[in-house]
C-alpha positions in Angstrom: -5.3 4.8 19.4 -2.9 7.7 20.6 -3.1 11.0 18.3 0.1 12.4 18.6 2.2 12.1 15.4 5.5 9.4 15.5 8.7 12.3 15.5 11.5 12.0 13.4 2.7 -2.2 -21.5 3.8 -4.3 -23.5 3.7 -8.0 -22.1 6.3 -9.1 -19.5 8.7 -11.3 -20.3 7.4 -14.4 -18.1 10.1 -17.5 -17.0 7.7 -20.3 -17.3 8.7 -21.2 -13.7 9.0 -19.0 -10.7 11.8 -16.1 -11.6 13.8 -16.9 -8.2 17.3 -19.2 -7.3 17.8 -16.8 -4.6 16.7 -15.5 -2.1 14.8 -11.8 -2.4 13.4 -9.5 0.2 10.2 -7.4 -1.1 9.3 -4.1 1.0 6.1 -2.8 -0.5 5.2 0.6 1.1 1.5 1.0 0.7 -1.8 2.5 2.3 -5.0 1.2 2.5 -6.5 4.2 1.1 -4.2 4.8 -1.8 -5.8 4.3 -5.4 -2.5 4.1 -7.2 -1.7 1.2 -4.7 -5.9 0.0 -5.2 -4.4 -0.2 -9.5 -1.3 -2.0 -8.8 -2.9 -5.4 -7.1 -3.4 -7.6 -10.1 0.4 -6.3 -10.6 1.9 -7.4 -7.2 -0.4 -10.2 -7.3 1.5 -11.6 -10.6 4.8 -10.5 -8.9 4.1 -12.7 -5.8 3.1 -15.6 -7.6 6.4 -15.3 -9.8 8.7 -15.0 -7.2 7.0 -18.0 -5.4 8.0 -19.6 -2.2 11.5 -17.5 -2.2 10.6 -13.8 -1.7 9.8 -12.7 1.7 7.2 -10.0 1.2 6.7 -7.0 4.1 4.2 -4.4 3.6 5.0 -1.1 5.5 1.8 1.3 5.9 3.0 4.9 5.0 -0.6 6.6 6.2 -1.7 8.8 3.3 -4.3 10.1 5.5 -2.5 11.4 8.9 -4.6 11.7 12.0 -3.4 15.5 12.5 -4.3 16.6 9.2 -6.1 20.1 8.3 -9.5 19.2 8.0 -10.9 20.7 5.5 -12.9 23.8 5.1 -15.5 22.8 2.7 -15.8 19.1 2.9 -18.1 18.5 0.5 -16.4 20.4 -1.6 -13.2 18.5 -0.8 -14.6 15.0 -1.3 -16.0 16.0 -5.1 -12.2 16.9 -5.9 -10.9 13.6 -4.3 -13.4 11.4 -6.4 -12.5 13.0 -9.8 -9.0 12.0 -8.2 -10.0 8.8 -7.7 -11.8 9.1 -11.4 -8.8 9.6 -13.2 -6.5 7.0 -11.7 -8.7 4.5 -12.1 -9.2 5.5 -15.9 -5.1 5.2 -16.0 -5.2 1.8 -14.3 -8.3 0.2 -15.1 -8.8 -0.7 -11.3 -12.6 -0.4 -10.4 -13.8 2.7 -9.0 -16.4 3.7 -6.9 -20.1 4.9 -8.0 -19.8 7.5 -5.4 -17.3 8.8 -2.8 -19.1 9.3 0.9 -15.9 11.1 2.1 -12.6 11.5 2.1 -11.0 9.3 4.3 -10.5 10.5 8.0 -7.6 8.7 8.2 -5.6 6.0 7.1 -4.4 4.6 10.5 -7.4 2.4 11.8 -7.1 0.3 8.1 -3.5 0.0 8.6 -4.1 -0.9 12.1 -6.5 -3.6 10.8 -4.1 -4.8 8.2 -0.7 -5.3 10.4 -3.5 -6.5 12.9 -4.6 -9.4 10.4 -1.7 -10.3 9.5 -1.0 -11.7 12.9 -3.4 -14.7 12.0 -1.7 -15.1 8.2 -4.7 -12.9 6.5 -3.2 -10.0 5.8 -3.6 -9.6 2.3 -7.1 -10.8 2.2 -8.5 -8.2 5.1 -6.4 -5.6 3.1 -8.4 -6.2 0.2 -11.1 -6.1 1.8 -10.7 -2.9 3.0 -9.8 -1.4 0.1 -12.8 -2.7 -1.5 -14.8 -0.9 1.3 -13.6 2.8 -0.4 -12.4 1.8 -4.2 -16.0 -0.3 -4.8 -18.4 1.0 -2.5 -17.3 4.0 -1.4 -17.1 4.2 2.0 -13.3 4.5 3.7 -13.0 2.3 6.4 -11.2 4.7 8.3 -13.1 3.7 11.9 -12.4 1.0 14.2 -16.1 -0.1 13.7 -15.7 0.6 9.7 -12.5 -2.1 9.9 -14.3 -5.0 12.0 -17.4 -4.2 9.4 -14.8 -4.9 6.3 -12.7 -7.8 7.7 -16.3 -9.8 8.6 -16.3 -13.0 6.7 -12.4 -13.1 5.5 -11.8 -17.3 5.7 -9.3 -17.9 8.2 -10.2 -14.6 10.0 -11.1 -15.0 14.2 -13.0 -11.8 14.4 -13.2 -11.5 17.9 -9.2 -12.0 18.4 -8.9 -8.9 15.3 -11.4 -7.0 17.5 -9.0 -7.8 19.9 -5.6 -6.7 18.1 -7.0 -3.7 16.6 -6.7 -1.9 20.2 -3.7 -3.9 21.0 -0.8 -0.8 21.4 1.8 -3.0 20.0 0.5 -3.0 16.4 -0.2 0.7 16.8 3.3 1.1 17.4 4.3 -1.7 14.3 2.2 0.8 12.6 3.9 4.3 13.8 7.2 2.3 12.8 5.9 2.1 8.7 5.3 5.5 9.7 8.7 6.4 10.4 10.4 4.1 7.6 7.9 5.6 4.9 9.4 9.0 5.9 13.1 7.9 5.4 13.0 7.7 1.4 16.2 5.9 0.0 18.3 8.5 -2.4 17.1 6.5 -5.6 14.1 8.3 -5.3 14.7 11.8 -3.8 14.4 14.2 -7.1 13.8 11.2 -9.2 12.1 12.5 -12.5 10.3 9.9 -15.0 7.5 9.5 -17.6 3.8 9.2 -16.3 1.2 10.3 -14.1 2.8 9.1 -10.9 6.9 8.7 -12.0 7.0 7.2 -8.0 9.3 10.5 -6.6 9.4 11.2 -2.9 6.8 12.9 -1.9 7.5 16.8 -0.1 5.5 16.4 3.1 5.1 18.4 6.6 8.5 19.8 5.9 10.0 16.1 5.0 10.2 13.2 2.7 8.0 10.1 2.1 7.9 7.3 -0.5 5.3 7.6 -2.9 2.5 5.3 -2.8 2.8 2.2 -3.4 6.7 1.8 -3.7 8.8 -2.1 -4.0 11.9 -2.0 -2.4 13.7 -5.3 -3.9 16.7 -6.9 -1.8 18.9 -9.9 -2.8 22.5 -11.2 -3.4 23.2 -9.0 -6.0 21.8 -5.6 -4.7 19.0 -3.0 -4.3 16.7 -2.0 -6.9 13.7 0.2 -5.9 10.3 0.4 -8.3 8.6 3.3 -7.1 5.4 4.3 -8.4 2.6 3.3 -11.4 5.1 0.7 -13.3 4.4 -2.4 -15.6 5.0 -5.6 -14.5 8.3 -6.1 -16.5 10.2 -3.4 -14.8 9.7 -5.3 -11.5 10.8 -8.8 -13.2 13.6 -7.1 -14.2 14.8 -5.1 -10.9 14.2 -9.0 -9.4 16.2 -10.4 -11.9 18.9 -7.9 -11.5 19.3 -8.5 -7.2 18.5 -12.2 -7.4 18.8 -13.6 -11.4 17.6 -16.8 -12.2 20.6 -18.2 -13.4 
């Protein structure tokens, strides 16, 4: 893998049915290693099941860990702050949360390898689970090649040797350093974009850019664009959906 940087709560209002007559396109920027995106599963997982056979769902990897990073000077030190981190989302979205935190993650770029790399055999959101259940339940980032094929052992439906295979494969590096790129080319909606909560879903400032915050839905159909960035409830993504691609 090359190291060089890409350049530049109250209930939901359920339809008994799946939401959809139309057709909608779902862009969910995420990173393995987020725990905002660790709290939002059950959320999406609701979404998905809602939208049903109709939504075409893409996940783009934004790398909350970059491979050129600072390291930092006091690791230890470091990794204490990022578990009370960790901590306090998790208190704000009742997702589990780790015992202990062996690290901060080196980087988020061999998990988001693994995931664009699984979902070449249809398993993408079950490796990507897996691997966040590697940092968000035991504790240990799998931010390795080695850490990845460790995770992903097991997953039903998963030909380990073919991953092993695809995780040095330079065209899902590059898929990857794509996400990269669109993750750093944050729609206006969100640019500046003040709102209640712990994490309102505003672009984040970063090596002198921009970047969607983590996770983000991007929501496409006949009707329009709507864009849910951020910690939100389920009913503000039934409505955006409604709004681009109503049921009636």
């Amino acid at each position: 893998m090359a190291g060089l940087r890409p350049q530049p709560t109250p209930g939901p209002r359920l339809a008994p049915t799946p939401l959809l007559k139309q057709a909608l396109e779902v862009v969910e920027f995420t990173d393995p290693m987020c725990p905002w995106a660790w709290g939002s599963e059950p959320t999406f997982q609701r979404l998905r099941e809602l939208t049903g056979g109709r939504s075409r769902w893409r996940r783009v990897y934004g790398i909350l860990f970059d491979l050129d990073d600072d390291p930092p000077p006091d690791p230890a030190a470091e990794t204490a702050w990022y578990f009370r981190f960790v901590q306090q989302v998790s208190e704000h979205t009742g997702a589990p949360c780790p015992a202990r935190l062996e690290r901060v993650a080196l980087s988020s770029w061999p998990a988001s390898i693994g995931a664009k790399a699984a979902a070449r055999q249809g398993v993408e959101g079950a490796v990507l689970r897996r691997l966040r259940e590697a940092m968000f339940l035991r504790g240990e980032p799998a931010d390795t090649a080695e850490r990845v094929l460790a995770a992903a052992a097991g997953v039903e439906g998963l030909d380990l040797d073919a991953f092993a295979r695809d995780l040095e494969d330079p065209r899902i590096e590059a898929a990857v350093r794509a996400d990269w790129l669109e993750t750093r080319r944050p729609a206006a909606e969100v640019i500046g974009l003040t709102a209640p909560g712990p994490h309102c879903g505003a672009a984040k400032p970063i090596d002198g850019g921009l970047r969607y915050a983590l996770p983000t839905l991007l929501f496409e159909g006949p009707l329009g664009r709507e864009i849910v960035p951020g910690w939100r409830p389920l009913q503000q993504y039934v409505d955006a959906v409604e709004r681009v691609a109503p049921a009636r």
